[in-house]
N, C-alpha and C positions, 0 to 999 in steps of 0.2 A: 557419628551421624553429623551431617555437615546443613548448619540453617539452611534451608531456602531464601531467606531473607536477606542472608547475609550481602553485603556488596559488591564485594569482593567475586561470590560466588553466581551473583546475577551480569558482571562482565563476563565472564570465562562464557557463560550459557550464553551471553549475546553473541562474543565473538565466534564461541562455538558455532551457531544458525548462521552467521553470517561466511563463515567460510563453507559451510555445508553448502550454502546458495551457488558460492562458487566454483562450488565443485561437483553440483545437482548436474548440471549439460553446460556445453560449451556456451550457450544463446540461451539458456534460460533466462539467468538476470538481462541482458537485454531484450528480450521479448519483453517480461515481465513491464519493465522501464516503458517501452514501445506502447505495450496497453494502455500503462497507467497514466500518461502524456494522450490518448487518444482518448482516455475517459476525459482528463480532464478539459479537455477541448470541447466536452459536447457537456459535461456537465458543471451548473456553478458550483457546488458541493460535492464531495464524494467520503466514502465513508466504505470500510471494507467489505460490506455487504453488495455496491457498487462494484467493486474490484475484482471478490469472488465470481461474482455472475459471468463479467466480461472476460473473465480470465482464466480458464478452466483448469491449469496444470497446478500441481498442488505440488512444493517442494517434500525432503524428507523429515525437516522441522521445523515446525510453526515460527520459529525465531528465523527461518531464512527470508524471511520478505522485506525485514528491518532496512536490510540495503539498498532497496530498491524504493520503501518510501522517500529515505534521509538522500538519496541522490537526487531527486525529485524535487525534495524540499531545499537540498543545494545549489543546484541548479532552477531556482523560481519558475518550478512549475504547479508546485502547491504550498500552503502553508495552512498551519495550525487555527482553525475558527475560533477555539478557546472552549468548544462545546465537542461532549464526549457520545457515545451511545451504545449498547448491549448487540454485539452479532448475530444478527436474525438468520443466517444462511447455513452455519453452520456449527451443530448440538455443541460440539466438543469446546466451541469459545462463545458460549451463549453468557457465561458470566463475569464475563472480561468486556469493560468500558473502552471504547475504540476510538481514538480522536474522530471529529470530522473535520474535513479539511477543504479549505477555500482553492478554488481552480484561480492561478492567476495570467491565464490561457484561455480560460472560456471564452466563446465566441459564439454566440448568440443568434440562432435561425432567424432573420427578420420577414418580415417580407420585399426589403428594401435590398435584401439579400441578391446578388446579382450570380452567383456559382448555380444556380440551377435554372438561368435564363438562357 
């Protein structure tokens, strides 16, 4: 029986979800990407609860989204708040802590706002 714990045994499962993502559709990880760059455009925080809603397609394992945050966060479109929180959207990860993450994209509806004059 092989830990779950183990370290070793928690890369394989990352990489495992993460090639599952790329092999889920051609365009999924970039749609995926494409939402999460449009969430973070309209929101200052986001949090996977955010992501689920706006983003309806659900890969084959939960480990496949990893790529599509860390691209994200490579490309400075989000980064880590330092603050965590429980998955409200979905039963299955209601007790797994979920970063929230800062939009460093956001862009703020003013009134001073001239795209809808």
């Amino acid at each position: 029986m092989t830990d779950l714990f183990e370290y070793g045994e928690a890369i394989r499962r990352r990489n495992e979800g993460m090639t599952l993502a790329a092999s889920h559709s051609p365009s999924f990880g970039e749609a995926a990407y494409i939402a999460l760059i449009a969430l973070a455009q309209r929101k200052e925080f986001i949090h996977i609860d955010d992501f689920l809603r706006a983003f309806p397609e659900r890969p084959n394992s939960p480990n496949a989204m990893g790529s599509v945050w860390q691209r994200a966060i490579k490309n400075k479109i989000i980064k880590h708040s330092g603050r965590v929180a429980p998955c409200r959207t979905e039963a299955k990860k209601h007790a797994h802590q979920y970063p929230i993450y800062c939009s460093l994209i956001f862009k703020p509806i003013t009134e001073t706002s001239t795209w809808y004059k």
